[in-house]
Structure formats: structure tokens, C-alpha cells
C-alpha positions in Angstrom: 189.2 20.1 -32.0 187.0 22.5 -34.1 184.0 23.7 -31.7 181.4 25.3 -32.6 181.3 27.7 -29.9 183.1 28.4 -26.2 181.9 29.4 -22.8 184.4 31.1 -20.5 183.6 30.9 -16.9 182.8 27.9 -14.9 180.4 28.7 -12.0 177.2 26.9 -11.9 175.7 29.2 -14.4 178.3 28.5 -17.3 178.5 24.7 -16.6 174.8 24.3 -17.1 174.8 26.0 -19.7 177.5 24.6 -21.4 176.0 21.5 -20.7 172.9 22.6 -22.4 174.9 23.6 -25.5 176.2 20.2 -25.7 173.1 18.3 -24.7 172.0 19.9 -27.9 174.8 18.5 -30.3 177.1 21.5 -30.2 180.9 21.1 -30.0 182.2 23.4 -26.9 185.2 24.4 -25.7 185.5 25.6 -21.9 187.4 27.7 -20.3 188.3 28.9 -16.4 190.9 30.7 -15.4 191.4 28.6 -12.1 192.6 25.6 -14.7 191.6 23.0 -11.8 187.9 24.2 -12.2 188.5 23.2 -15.7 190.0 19.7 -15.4 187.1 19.1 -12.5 184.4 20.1 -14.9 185.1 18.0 -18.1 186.0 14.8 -16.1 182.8 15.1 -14.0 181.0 15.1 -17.7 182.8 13.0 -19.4 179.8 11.3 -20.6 178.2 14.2 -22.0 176.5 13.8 -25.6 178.0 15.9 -28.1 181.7 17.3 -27.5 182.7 18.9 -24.5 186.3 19.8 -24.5 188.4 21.8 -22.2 191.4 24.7 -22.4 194.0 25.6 -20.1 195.0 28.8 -21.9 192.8 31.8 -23.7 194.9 31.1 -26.5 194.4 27.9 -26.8 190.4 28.2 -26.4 190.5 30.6 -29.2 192.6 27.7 -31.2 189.7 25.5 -30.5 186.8 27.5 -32.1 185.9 27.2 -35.3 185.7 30.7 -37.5 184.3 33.3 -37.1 184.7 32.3 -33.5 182.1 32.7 -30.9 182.5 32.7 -27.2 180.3 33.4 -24.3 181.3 34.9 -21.2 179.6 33.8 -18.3 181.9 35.3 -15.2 180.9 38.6 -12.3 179.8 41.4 -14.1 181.9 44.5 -14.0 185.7 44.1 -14.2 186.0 40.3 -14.5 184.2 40.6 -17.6 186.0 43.5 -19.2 189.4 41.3 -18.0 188.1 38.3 -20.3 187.0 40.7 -23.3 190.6 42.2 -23.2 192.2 39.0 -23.4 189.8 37.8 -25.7 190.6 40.5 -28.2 194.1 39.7 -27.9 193.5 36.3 -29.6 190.4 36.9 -31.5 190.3 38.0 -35.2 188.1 40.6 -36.7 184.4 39.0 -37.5 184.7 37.2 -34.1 182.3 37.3 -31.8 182.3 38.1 -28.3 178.6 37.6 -26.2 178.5 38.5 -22.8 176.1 36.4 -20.7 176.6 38.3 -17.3 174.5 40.8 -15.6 175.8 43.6 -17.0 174.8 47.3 -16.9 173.8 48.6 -20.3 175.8 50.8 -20.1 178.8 48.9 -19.9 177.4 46.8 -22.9 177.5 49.9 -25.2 181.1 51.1 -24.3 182.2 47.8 -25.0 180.2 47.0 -28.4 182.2 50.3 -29.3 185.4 49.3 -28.4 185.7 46.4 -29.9 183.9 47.1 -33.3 187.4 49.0 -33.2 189.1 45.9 -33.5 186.6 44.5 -36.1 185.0 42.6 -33.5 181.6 42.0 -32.8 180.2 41.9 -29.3 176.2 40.9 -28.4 175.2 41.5 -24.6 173.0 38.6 -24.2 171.1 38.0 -20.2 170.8 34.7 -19.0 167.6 34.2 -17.1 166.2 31.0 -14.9 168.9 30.6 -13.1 170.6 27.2 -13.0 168.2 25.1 -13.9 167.1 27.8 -16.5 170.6 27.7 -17.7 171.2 23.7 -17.6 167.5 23.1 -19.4 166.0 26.2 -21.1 167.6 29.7 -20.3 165.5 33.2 -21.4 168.0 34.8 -23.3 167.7 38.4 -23.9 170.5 39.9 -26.7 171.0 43.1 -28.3 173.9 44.4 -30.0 175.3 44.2 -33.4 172.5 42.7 -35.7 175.2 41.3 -37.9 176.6 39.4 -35.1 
């Protein structure tokens, strides 16, 4: 499958909004690391309009995504997310792009727009406000990062 964009992390935050995505006609692949989250996720929504497509692997979500790829992060700020973006840059090519929709300290957003412009990726912080229903019907998003991304 050739989405158009994946979500990584599959708490209630990053099912609604992949939900979202796909409510609006947008091919996503998701991904969990617990792979039993995964399965649970895309049977439950099997009915879902538009595509809606797991992974059991980070490889084979980046496989998935159609290029330049784009994938959101939705998992605990802090190390969980810097453990995604390293894998992440292990499969992803440069002119990817890497958004992180987690609660993270600004900071943190900075040092890792740095370090992976190294790698010829891009990288947009992006906060997801509303909560879940925000999330599942009409999140505030707030990005900043690389303009070109």
C-alpha cells in the first residue's frame, strides 16, 4: 500500500487522530510497537472510509508511505519519542519528514530539528490540542520547524 501519511503510536490520541486522517480520505499506515495494539486497532475500524492499514515493523511502515514520506509521532514525550525518531531515521530517506505530535519541550524540538537536518531530514514539532475528541474530530494543531517541510 502507498499511504499518504503514518501515525506511530496508538493511545487514544493517535487512534482518533488517525481516524480523523482517514475520515478525511487519506491513506494511513499505523504503527505500535506493542504489535497486538496494532492488530486490535485496524480490526476494530475495519469499516473506516478511506484506507487504514497497519505495520508490524518500522521498516515496513516506512515501506508503506509514499515519498517523501511523512509520519507523525504521537507517543510520551521525552525518551519514547527520541526512541521512534532514532528508528525512524534508520529507515527514512533524506527529504522525509518526521512531525512530532507529543507534548514536547521546545527545547527538545530544536536539538532534534538539528540532528536530523544532519541526515537530510526534516522534522516539524507540531502540538495536538482538544484532546480526544479534539483529536478524533478537529484537533488545534500548533507547528513550527522547518518551513520547507
Amino acid at each position: 500500500m502507498n499511504s499518504d501519511i503514518g501515525l506511530i503510536g496508538l493511545a487514544v490520541m493517535g487512534q482518533n487522530l488517525a481516524l480523523n486522517i482517514a475520515d478525511h480520505g487519506f491513506a494511513i499506515t499505523v504503527y505500535n510497537r506493542t504489535t497486538a495494539k496494532t492488530d486490535e486497532f485496524i480490526a476494530a475500524n475495519r469499516n473506516t472510509p478511506g484506507k487504514l492499514s497497519g505495520s508490524k515493523t518500522v521498516a515496513e511502515f516506512a515501506a508503506s508511505l509514499k515519498r517523501p514520506r511523512k509520519a507523525v509521532i504521537l507517543v510520551k514525550a521525552g525518551s519514547s519519542t527520541d526512541a521512534v525518531i532514532d528508528e525512524l531515521a534508520k529507515v527514512f530517506e533524506p527529504g522525509d519528514i518526521i512531525i512530532d505530535g507529543g507534548n514536547a519541550l521546545w527545547t527538545d524540538t530544536i536539538r532534534r530539528e538539528k540532528a536530523l537536518k544532519t541526515k537530510g531530514l526534516r522534522f516539524i514539532g507540531s502540538g495536538v490540542s482538544g484532546g480526544e475528541e479534539g483529536a478524533r474530530f478537529g484537533p488545534s494543531l500548533m507547528p513550527g520547524g522547518d518551513p520547507a517541510a
